[in-house]
RODO-587138 format. One record per residue (C-alpha): residue in three letters; x, y, z. Coordinates in steps of 0.5 Angstrom, whole numbers, plus 500, padded with zeros to 3 digits. Example, Ala and Ser with C-alpha at 12.3 -4.5 7.8 and 13.67 -1.06 7.14 Angstrom:
<recs>
Ala525491516 Ser527498514 
</recs>
This chain:
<recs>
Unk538560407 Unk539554412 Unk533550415 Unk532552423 Unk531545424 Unk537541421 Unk541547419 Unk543545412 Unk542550406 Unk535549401 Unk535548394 Unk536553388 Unk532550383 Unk532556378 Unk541556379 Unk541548377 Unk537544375 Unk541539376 Unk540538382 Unk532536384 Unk529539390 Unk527532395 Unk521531397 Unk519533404 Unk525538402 Unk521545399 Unk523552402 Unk517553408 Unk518560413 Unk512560418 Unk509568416 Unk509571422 Unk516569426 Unk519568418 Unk523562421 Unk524557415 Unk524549416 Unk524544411 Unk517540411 Unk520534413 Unk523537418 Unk518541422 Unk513535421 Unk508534414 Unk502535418 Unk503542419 Unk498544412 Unk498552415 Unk506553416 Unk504557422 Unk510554426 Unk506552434 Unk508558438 Unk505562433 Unk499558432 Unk498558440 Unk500566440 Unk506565445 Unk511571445 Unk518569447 Unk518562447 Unk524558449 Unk525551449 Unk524546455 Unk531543453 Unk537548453 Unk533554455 Unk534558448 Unk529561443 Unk528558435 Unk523554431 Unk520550436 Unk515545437 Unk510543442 Unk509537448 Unk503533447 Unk503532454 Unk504539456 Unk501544452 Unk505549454 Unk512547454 Unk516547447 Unk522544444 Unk526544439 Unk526539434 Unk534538434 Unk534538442 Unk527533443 Unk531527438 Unk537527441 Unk535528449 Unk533522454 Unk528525457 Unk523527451 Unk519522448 Unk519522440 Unk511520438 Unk511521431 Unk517524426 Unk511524421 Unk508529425 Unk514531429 Unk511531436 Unk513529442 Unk511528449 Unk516528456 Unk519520458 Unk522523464 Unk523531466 Unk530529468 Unk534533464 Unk542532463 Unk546536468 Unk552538463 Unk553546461 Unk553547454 Unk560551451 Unk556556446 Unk550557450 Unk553556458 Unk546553459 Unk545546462 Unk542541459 Unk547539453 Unk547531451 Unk552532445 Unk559531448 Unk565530445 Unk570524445 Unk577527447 Unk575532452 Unk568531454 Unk565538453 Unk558538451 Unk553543447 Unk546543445 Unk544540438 Unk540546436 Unk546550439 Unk551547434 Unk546548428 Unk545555429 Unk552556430 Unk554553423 Unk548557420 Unk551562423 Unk558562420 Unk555560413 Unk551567413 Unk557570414 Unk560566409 Unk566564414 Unk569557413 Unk566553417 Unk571551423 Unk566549428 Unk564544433 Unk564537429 Unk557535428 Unk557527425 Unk552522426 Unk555516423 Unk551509422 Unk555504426 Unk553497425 Unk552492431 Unk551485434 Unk543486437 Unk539480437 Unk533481432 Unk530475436 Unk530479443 Unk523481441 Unk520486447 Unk513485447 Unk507484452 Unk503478452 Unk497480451 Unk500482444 Unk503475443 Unk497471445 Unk492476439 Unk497474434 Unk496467438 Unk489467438 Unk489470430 Unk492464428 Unk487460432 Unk481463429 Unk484462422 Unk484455423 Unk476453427 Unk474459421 Unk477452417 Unk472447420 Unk467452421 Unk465452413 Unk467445412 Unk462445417 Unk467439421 Unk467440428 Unk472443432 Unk471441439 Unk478437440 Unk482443435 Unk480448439 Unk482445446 Unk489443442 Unk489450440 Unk489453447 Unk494449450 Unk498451446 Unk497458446 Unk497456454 Unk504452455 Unk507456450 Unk514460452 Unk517467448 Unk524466447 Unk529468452 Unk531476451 Unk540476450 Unk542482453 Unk544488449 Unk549494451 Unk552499447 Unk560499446 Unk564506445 Unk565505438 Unk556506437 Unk556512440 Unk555519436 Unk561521434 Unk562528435 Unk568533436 Unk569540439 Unk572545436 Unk579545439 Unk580536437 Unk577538430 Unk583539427 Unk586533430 Unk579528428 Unk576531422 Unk579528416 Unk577531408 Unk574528401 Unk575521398 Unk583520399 Unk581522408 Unk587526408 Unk586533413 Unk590537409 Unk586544408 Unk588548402 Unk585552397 Unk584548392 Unk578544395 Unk570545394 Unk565543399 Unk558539397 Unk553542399 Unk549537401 Unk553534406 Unk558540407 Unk564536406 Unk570538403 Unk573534397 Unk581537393 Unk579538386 Unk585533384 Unk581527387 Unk573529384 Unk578531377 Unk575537377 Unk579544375 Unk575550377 Unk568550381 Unk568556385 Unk563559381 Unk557551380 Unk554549386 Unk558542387 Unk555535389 Unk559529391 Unk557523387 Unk555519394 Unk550525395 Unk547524388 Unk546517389 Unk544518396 Unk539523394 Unk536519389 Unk535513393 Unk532517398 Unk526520393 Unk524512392 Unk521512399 Unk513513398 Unk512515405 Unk504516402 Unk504509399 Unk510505403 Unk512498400 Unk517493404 Unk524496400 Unk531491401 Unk535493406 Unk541496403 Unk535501400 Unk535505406 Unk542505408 Unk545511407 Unk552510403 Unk558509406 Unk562514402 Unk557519405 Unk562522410 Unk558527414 Unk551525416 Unk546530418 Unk540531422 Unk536531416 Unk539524412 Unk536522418 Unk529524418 Unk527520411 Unk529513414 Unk525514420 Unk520517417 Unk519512412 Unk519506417 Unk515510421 Unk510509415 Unk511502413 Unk509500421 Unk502504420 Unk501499413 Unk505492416 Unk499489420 Unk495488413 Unk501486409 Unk502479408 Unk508478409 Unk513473406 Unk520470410 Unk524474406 Unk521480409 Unk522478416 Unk529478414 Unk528485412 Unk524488418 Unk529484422 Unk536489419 Unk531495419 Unk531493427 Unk539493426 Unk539500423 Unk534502428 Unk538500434 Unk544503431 Unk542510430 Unk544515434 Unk535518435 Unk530514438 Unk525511434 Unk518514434 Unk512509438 Unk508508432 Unk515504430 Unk514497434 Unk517492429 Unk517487435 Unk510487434 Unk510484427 Unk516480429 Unk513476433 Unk509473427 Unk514470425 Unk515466431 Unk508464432 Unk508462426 Unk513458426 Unk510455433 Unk503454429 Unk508449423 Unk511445429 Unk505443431 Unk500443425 Unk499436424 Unk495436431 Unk490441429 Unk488439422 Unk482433421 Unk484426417 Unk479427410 Unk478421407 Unk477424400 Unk482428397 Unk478433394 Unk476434401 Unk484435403 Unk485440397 Unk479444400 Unk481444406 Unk488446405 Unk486451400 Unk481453405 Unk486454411 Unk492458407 Unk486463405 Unk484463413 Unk491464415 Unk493469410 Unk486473411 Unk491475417 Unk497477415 Unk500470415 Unk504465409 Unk503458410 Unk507453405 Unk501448401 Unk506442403 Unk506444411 Unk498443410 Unk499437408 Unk501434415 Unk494430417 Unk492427423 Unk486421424 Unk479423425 Unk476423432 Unk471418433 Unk464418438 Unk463413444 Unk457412440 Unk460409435 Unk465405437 Unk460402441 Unk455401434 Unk463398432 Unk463393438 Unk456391436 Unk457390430 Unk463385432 Unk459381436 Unk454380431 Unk460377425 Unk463373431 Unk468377433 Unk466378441 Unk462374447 Unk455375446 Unk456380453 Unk463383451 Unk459390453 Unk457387459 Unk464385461 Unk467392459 Unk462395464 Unk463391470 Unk471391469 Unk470398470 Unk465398477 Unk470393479 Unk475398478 Unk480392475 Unk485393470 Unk481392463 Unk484387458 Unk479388452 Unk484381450 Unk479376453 Unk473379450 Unk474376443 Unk472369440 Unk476370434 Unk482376435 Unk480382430 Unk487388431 Unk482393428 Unk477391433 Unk481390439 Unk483397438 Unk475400438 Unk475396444 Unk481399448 Unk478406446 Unk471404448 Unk473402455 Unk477409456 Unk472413453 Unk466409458 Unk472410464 Unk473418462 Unk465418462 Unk464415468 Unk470420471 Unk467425469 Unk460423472 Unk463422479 Unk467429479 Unk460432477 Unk456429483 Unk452434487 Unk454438493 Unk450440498 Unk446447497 Unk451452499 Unk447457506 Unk448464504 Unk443467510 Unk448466516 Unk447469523 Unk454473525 Unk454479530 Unk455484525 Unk455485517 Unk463485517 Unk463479521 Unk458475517 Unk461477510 Unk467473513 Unk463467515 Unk460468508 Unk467467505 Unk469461509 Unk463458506 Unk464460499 Unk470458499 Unk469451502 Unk464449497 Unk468452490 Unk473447492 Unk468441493 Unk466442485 Unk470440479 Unk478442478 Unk478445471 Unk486441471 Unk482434472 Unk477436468 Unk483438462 Unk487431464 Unk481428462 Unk480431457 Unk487430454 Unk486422456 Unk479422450 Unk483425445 Unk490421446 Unk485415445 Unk482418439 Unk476418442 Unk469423444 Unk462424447 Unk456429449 Unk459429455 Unk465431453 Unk463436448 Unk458439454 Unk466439458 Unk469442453 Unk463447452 Unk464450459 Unk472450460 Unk470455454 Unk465459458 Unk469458464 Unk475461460 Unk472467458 Unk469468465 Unk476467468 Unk478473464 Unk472476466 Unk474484469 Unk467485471 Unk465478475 Unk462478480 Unk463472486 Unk455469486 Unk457468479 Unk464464481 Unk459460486 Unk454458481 Unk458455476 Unk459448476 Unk467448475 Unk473451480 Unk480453477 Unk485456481 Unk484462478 Unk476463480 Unk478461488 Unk483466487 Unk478470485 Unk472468489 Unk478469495 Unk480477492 Unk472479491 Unk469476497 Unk475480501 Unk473487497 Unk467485499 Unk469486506 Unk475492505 Unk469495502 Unk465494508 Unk470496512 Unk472502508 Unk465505508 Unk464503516 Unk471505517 Unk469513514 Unk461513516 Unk465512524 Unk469518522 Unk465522520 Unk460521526 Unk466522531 Unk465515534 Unk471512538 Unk474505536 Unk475501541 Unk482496541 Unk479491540 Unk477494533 Unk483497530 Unk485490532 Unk480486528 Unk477489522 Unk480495523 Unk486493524 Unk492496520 Unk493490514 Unk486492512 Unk487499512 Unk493498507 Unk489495502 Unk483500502 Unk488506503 Unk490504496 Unk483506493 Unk481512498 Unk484518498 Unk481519505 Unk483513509 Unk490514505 Unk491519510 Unk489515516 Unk493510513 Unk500515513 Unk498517520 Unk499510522 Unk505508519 Unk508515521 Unk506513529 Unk509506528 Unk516509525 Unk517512531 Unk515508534 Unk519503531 Unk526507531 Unk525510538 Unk531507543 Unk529509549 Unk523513551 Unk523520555 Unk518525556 Unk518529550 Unk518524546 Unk513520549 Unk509527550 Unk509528542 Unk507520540 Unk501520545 Unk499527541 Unk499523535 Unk496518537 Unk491521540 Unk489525533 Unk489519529 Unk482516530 Unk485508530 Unk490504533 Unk494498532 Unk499492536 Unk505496536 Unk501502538 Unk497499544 Unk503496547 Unk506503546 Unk500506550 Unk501501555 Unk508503555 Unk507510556 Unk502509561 Unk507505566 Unk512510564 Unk508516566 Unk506514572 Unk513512574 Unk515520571 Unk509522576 Unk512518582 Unk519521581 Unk517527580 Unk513528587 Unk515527594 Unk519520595 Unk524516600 Unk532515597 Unk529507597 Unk522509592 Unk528511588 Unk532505588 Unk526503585 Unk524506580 Unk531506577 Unk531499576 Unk524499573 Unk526504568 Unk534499567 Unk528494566 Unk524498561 Unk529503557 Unk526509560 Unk529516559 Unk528520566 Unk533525570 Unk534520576 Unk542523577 Unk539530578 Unk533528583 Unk538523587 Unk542530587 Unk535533591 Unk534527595 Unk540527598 Unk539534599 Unk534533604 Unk536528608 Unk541533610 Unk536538611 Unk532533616 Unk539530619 Unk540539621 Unk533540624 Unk534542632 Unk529547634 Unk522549633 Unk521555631 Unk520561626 Unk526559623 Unk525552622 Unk519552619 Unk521558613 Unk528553612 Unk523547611 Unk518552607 Unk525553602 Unk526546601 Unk519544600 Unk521544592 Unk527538594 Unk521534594 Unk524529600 Unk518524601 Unk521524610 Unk522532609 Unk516533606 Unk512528612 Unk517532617 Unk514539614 Unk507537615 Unk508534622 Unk511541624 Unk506545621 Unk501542624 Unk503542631 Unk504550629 Unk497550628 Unk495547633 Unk499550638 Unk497557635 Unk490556636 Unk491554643 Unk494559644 Unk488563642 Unk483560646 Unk487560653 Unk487568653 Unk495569650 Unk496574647 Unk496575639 Unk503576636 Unk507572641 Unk512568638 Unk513560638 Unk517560644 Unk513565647 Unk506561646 Unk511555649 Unk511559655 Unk504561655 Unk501554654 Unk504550658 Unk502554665 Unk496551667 Unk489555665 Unk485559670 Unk481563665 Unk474560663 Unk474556656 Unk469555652 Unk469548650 Unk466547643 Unk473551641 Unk477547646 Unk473541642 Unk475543634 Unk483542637 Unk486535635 Unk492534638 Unk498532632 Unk500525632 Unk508526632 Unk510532637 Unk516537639 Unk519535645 Unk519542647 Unk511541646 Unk509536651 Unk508539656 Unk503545652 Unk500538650 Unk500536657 Unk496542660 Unk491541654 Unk489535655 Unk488537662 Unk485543661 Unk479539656 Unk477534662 Unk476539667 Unk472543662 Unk468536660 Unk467534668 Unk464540671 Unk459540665 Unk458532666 Unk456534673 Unk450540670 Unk443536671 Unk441533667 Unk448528668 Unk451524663 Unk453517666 Unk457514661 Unk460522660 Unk462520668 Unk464514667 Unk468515661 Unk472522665 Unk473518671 Unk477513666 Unk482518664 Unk487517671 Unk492521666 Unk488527665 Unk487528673 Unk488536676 Unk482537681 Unk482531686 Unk475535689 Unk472535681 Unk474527681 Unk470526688 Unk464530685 Unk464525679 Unk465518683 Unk459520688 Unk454522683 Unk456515678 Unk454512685 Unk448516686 Unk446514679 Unk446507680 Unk442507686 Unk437510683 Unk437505677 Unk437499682 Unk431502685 Unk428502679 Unk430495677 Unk426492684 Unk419495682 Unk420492676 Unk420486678 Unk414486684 Unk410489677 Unk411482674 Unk403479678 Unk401485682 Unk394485686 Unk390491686 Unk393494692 Unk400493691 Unk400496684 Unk397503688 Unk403503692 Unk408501686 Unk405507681 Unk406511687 Unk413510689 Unk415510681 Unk412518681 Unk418519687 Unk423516683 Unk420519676 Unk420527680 Unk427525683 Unk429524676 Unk436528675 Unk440523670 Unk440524661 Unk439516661 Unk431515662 Unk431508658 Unk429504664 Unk424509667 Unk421509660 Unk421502660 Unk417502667 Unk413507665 Unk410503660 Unk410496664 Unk405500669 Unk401502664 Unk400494662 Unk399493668 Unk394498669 Unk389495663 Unk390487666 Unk388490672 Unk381494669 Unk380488664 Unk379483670 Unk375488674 Unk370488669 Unk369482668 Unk368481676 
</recs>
């Protein structure tokens, strides 16, 4: 019986004694599919032994990787997916979370594409050396348990998974920063958890500690690459012959005379071992059995760091299986759950650093719970910590005081999974002293003699002055020692003053701001914040400062309070949640908060944006140009569109818009039609697009004029204005159309019939003259048809009949409303002159005689008598010129009587009245304005005359 999982046979234990059954190595079988696996094979958290199909009543599963059906697991990340455990270790695209538990999950869902020789299916990823032919791993395993059950020797594909040693940098850690600043950050808390219960402070500690948690730099990373010799060695079974050697002297001889191990299934000649007959005893090579009771020590329950070449697998073991494999893993997987609470010593880092060159070495991946980088890392923090210890530690005077510290310090550090050497806790630095006093120092100076009287007063003005202070001039008698508080003191009063001066108020800072709209206020409202956060102390200068007190070896309240709120703005710099009124109103800028003050005013205004941007959508509402170049403009909408599925969409469309725009060479109908199209569902704009639009629009409207009635000069024109604008339009064709018509134009004769139904036919030619030409004669057509129909001509008649008709002078009686409704055409045939002619002359003589009807129309005479050209009736004529001559004699009457109306006496104005009724019941003329006027003057006339004999 083999294992399903690695194909190695199970223990006898009742056969021989001899050999113990290893842990993890028991006889398992799931009790419903009745497949066997070895504990620690399958995975020791599976307490039912029901194998993950079973458990999920899934019928037929087969394996994500090589497609056959077997033992499998499920994926994590895809509960309905399953692999075999064989295949998921060796495959690239799986990922290997925990061998303690065997599950896995997929890193990548791209399979290998090589086919596998046993199964034919894709998916393979172990290959051979010589010939490059592939196979799955679970389908070697089955075959080998294949061909032991059939008790067939075992000639089959070479399987051997050989640690080969390699030259990988144990110091090229992979770790994430945030994991090299905790393991920073622990040593730190190490050391002011010290000054905390000596009850010291630790202001000026805790400032040194973090600029070196900030200046310090991880170790560049070497590369590393995979030679041929660390490949996995396997053969197929055709160059197995040729590969495989045997036993302890590595020959390939293969005889009878050989008994296989069943362990390591490897073949060894009875002269070698010294052994005559072991057909009948299960036989275990010697490198088996110390590799067996080398591999029982590990206590995956209860791991403790073993040396390195415990875990090796012995280089005698010729064959190495999957199973060989499994307890190293395992048991490094388990020691890594354990590490973060082991104190751990120098010799073992040394030993994580080999499992490191193990694991690279290994032909599987590591599981993600093994991270030895994590625990490495210590190592080089630690190290960087020794350097520079002596900075952080205080200068006790008394020795008891240095001995607790020390001790103290070391328990604090090895809380935390760290070793420090005693004597390394010995590098002391001097204890910082207060402004204050130094001050009380230079006091107590002055008073022993040492100092003027107003050394302090010397000090203060050197620095209001800004002069270069010399503390020298200051003494009577010189003092080193005091001199040196001196020095300090002036630094310390500088640095003070410094401070003081960087602190100095801003004006308030005016959120309430007129804008025309929200979004154009919170821009104006951003310029503002951001003006006055630059106006406020730089966290750089303030730590400058800072690094000046303490290289002077000096502190002050001041200080401290500095230092208090370069804390707080540290931990509101790492603050997620903060918010912009926050940044503003603390006292301290840094380039990190003007960045983010910068990124969450701009959030502000996207949000806005976002929501007004959504809010008009939804409401249908167009966005004018203006808009989509401002606040909506295609930057902002990239920004949003990361967040908002919905503005995503609008964004693609957009980009899409603009792509095409982008890749296009010369613009056409068709395409020019779709883009519009596109633009048109898309609710906002950008540049790019409105200069396509105006494009567009000039390009429409030069397709428009090519394809309606132009001159071969309007096309000249628009062939050099689409040279200009890369326009794509059919000019050849319509040339070909042009050309055509002036040809048509040049054979046109005759006015007939004929020649208005061949104009008719090339009315699609579009000729601009042609089409002029087709009106013209169409109008003269109509024309000639409907006076043809008033003259009295018969219907029916033909062009050269209606010619013939027409141009005979009309006796017949005319009907002059219809006569009037005629406009004569402004281009005429040569055939229709003389019809025009006779027209015309036919209109004057219809309008004389009824000028001539009373009442006569004088200015209708007038006009007539004007028309020389038209004249055919010299009678009519005399008739018109004697009643204009009678008109005018009757006028001149009237004019005569209005003047003796101006002063007349009583007796004269009888006679006028009376002369003025003769010439109002003469009246015969349309023009009665002077007869009126009269009228009208007589009857004033009459009221004076009254009003006089009234008063008489």
């Amino acid at each position: 019986m083999n294992c399903e999982v690695c194909g190695c046979g199970f223990r006898n234990e009742k056969a021989n004694k001899q050999i113990p059954v290893e842990v993890g190595y028991q006889l398992h079988s799931c009790p419903q599919c009745k497949l066997k696996y070895h504990k620690s094979c399958y995975g020791y958290n599976n307490e039912s032994q029901v194998c993950d199909p079973c458990k999920d009543q899934v019928r037929r599963p087969l394996c994500h990787i090589c497609g056959q059906k077997g033992l499998l697991k499920r994926l994590s990340d895809q509960p309905n997916q399953y692999v075999h455990v064989s295949c998921a270790v060796f495959s690239s695209s799986i990922q290997v979370i925990s061998y303690h538990s065997m599950s896995f999950a997929v890193r990548q869902d791209k399979r290998a594409k090589d086919k596998c020789v046993i199964c034919t299916k894709v998916g393979a990823s172990i290959s051979c050396l010589d010939c490059q032919a592939s196979a799955h791993p679970n389908c070697i395993i089955q075959e080998q348990i294949q061909r032991e059950q059939e008790q067939n020797e075992v000639d089959q594909w070479i399987f051997n998974l050989k640690f080969v040693p390699n030259n990988h940098d144990p110091n090229a850690l992979q770790v994430t920063p945030q994991t090299l600043r905790k393991e920073m950050r622990s040593i730190q808390d190490a050391i002011l958890s010290t000054y905390d219960k000596l009850k010291k402070k630790k202001d000026q500690v805790k400032l040194a500690t973090e600029q070196l948690i900030e200046s310090f730099r991880f170790p560049s990373k070497e590369a590393f690459h995979w030679t041929q010799e660390k490949k996995i060695i396997s053969y197929c079974k055709i160059h197995m012959e040729s590969r495989r050697i045997f036993c302890i002297c590595r020959s390939s001889v293969n005889n009878n005379q050989m008994v296989q191990c069943e362990q390591c299934y490897e073949w060894y000649h009875y002269a070698c071992i010294k052994k005559k007959n072991l057909r009948d005893v299960q036989y275990v090579c010697e490198a088996c059995k110390i590799w067996t009771e080398r591999r029982n020590n590990f206590n995956i329950d209860n791991p403790s760091l073993l040396y390195f070449e415990d875990i090796i697998i012995p280089k005698d073991v010729n064959i190495i299986h999957l199973k060989d494999l499994l307890p190293i893993l395992l048991y490094i997987e388990s020691i890594c759950h354990k590490l973060p609470t082991i104190p751990l010593k120098t010799s073992d880092f040394v030993n994580l650093k080999f499992y490191k060159f193990l694991l690279a070495s290994l032909p599987v991946q590591p599981s993600s719970v093994i991270e030895l980088d994590n625990i490495l890392i210590k190592e080089i923090v630690l190290e960087e910590f020794k350097q520079r210890i002596h900075n952080f530690l205080p200068n006790l005077k008394q020795k008891e005081l240095n001995q607790q510290f020390s001790l103290e310090l070391f328990n604090q550090l090895q809380s935390r999974g760290y070793y420090l050497e005693l004597d390394e806790q010995k590098m002391i630095k001097s204890q910082l002293i207060t402004r204050k006093e130094l001050k009380s120092q230079i006091l107590q100076g002055i008073q022993d003699g040492y100092f003027v009287e107003d050394a302090l007063d010397q000090i203060n003005n050197q620095l209001k002055q800004k002069m270069e202070i010399d503390t020298s001039k200051l003494f009577k008698s010189q003092n080193s020692q005091l001199q040196k508080y001196a020095d300090r003191y002036a630094q310390g009063t500088l640095i003070k003053q410094q401070i003081h001066q960087l602190f100095e108020p801003q004006e308030p800072i005016q959120l309430e701001l007129q804008a025309k709209d929200e979004l154009e206020k919170i821009l104006l409202m951003g310029e503002h914040l951001y003006r006055y956060q630059q106006g406020k102390p730089h966290k750089n200068k303030l730590q400058e400062l800072i690094q000046q007190a303490q290289n002077n070896s000096v502190t002050f309240n001041t200080l401290m309070m500095v230092q208090d709120l370069l804390d707080e703005q540290h931990s509101l710099e790492n603050n997620d949640t903060k918010t912009y009124l926050q940044i503003v109103e603390f006292p301290i800028n840094s380039d990190v908060l003007q960045e983010s003050l910068k990124r969450l005013v701009e959030k502000l205004y996207l949000d806005q944006v976002a929501n007004q941007l959504i809010e008009k959508i939804s409401q249908g509402q167009q966005f004018t140009a203006q808009e989509c170049l401002s606040h909506f403009c295609i930057e902002n909408i990239q920004k949003i569109a990361k967040e908002n599925p919905q503005i995503k969409q609008i964004y693609q469309k957009l980009q899409d818009i603009n792509n095409k725009i982008l890749v296009l060479k010369k613009l056409n109908h068709n395409n020019c039609k779709d883009i519009l199209k596109l633009i048109e569902e898309c609710p906002l704009t950008s540049q790019s697009i409105e200069s396509f639009k105006k494009k567009a629009f000039h390009f429409q409207q030069q397709y428009e004029r090519l394809h309606s009635p132009i001159s071969l000069l309007d096309l000249e024109e628009i062939q050099n204005i689409c040279h200009m604008n890369a326009f794509d339009m059919e000019l050849n064709q319509r040339k070909q159309q042009l050309n055509l018509g002036s040809q048509v134009l040049q054979q046109l004769q005759n006015f007939d019939e004929q020649t208005l139904a061949q104009l008719d036919s090339y009315r699609d030619l579009k000729f601009k003259d042609l089409e002029e030409t087709t009106v013209q004669l169409k109008q003269q057509y109509e024309f000639l048809e409907k006076w043809h129909q008033i003259s009295g001509g018969e219907s029916g008649a033909s062009i050269q009949q209606m010619i013939g008709y027409c141009s005979k002078e009309i006796k017949d009686e005319l009907n002059l409303d219809q006569i009037q409704q005629l406009q004569v055409p402004q281009q005429v045939h040569p055939s229709l002159i003389k019809v025009i002619d006779n027209f015309r002359q036919s209109v004057w003589k219809i309008k004389a005689e009824k000028a001539l009807q009373i009442p006569i129309d004088p200015k209708q005479v007038e006009i007539l008598l004007q028309q020389e050209s038209y004249y055919s009736d010299k009678a009519l004529v005399n008739k018109l010129s004697s009643a204009l001559k009678d008109y005018e004699l009757w006028i001149n009457k009237f004019r005569a009587l209005d003047i003796k109306l101006d002063d007349p006496t009583s007796k004269e104005f009888q006679s006028i009245h009376n002369r003025v009724v003769q010439l109002i019941n003469s009246h015969k003329y349309v023009d009665d304005k002077h007869q009126r006027n009269l009228v009208v003057k007589i009857h004033v006339a009459y009221m004076d005359l009254e009003s006089q004999l009234i008063l008489e």
